[in-house]
N, C-alpha and C positions, 0 to 999 in steps of 0.2 A: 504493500500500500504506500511507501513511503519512501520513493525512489530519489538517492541523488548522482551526481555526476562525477568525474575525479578523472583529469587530462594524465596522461602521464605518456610517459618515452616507453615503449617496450622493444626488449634488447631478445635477439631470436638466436639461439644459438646453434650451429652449424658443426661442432662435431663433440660421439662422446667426450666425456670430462669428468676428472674428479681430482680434488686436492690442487685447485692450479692455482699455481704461485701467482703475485701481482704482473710482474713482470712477463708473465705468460696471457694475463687475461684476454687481451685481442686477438689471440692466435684461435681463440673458442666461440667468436662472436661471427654468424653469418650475416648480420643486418638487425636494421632498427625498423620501427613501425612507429605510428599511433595506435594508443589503446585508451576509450573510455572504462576504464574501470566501474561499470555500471551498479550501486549497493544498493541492498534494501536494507536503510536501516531502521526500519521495524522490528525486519528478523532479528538482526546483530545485537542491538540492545535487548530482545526476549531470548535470545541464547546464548549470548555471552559468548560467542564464537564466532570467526569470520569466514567458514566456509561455505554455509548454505544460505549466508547475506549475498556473498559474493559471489556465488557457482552453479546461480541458474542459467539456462539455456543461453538465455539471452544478455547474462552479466556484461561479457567483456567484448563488445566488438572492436577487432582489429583490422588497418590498412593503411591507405588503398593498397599500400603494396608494401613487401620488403627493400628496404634500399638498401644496398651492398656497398654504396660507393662512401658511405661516412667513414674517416678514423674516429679510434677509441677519445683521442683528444677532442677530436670536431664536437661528437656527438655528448661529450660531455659538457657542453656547453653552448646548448641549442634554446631559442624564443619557442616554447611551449605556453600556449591559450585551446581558451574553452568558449564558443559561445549557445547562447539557445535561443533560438529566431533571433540571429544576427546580434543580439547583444553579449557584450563580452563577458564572463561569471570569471574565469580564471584567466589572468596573466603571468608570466615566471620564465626563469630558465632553469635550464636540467643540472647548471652546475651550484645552484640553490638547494637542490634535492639533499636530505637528512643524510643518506647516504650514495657514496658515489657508483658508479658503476663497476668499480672494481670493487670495491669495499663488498657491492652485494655479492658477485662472482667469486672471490675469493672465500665469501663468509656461506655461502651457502650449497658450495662444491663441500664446502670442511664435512659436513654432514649427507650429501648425497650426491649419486650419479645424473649430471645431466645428458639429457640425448638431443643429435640431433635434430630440430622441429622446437625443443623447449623454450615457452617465452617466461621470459622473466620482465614484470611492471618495475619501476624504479621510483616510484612515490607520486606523487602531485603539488602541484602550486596550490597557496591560500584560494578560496572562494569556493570549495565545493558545496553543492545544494539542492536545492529538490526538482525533479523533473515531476511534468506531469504529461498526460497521452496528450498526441498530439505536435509534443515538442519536437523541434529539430537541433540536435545536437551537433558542433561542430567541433572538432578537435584539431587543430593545426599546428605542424610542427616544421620550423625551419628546418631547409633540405631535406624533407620529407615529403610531406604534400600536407592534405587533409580529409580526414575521416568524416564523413557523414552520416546520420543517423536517425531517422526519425523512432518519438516514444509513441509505441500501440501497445493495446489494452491485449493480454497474455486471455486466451480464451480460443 
C-alpha cells in the first residue's frame, strides 16, 4: 500500500568472484545500470525485515541497458536523480553514497560467491518517497541513460 522510490547506480557483475581484494574490484564488474529500488514500506516497518519490502515482482526495475564502457573511477562519481511526472524527488552523486563501490564489493565477496548476471544497488541520494499508481518514474544516471517507469495497480 505504501510504495516509495530510491534512485541508485546498480553495478552488474560479469565474472565468478569471491574474496576480491580492493585492488582487484574492477576486474569483477561487467557494467553499471539504473535501478529504482522500488519499497513497500508498509511491509518493512510490519516485518522488520527488508526482503519481502523489497522483492516483489515488481521491486527493482532495471536499464535501459548495461553500459560496459564506465571505469571503476568514472562510475564512482556519476549525477544520479529521481523524478515522478517530471519533477525532481532525488538529486546526488554516487560518490556521496555511504558506501563506495569497492567498499560494497570487497565487503560482500568476504561472505559470499558472486556470479556472473549479479547486481549489486549501491545506496540512494536524500528524497526518497511515496509513489502512487499512475506515476511515472524517472531515474537518470550520467553516462548511462534513463530508466522509465510507470506505477500500476498489482492485480
Amino acid at each position: 500500500e505504501e510504495l516509495h522510490h530510491e534512485a541508485e547506480l546498480a553495478v552488474v557483475i560479469g565474472r565468478m568472484c569471491r574474496e576480491v581484494p580492493r585492488e582487484r574490484v574492477a576486474d569483477v564488474i561487467f557494467g553499471y545500470t539504473c535501478a529504482n529500488d522500488v519499497t513497500a514500506r508498509d511491509v518493512q516497518r510490519r516485518e522488520k525485515q527488508w526482503a519481502r519490502a523489497k522483492g516483489f515482482d515488481t521491486s527493482c526495475p532495471l536499464g535501459p541497458w548495461v553500459e560496459t564502457g564506465l571505469d571503476l573511477a568514472t562510475a564512482s562519481d556519476l549525477t544520479i536523480q529521481l523524478t515522478v511526472d517530471g519533477g525532481q524527488r532525488q538529486l546526488g552523486r554516487t560518490s556521496e553514497m555511504i558506501h563506495s563501490i569497492a567498499d560494497l564489493i570487497v565487503n560482500i565477496t568476504e561472505a559470499m560467491t558472486l556470479l556472473p548476471g549479479d547486481v549489486i544497488l549501491t545506496g540512494t541520494p536524500a528524497g526518497v518517497g511515496p509513489l502512487a499508481v499512475g506515476d511515472e518514474v524517472a531515474v537518470t544516471i550520467e553516462g548511462i541513460g534513463t530508466l522509465t517507469n510507470k506505477v500500476v495497480k498489482r492485480g
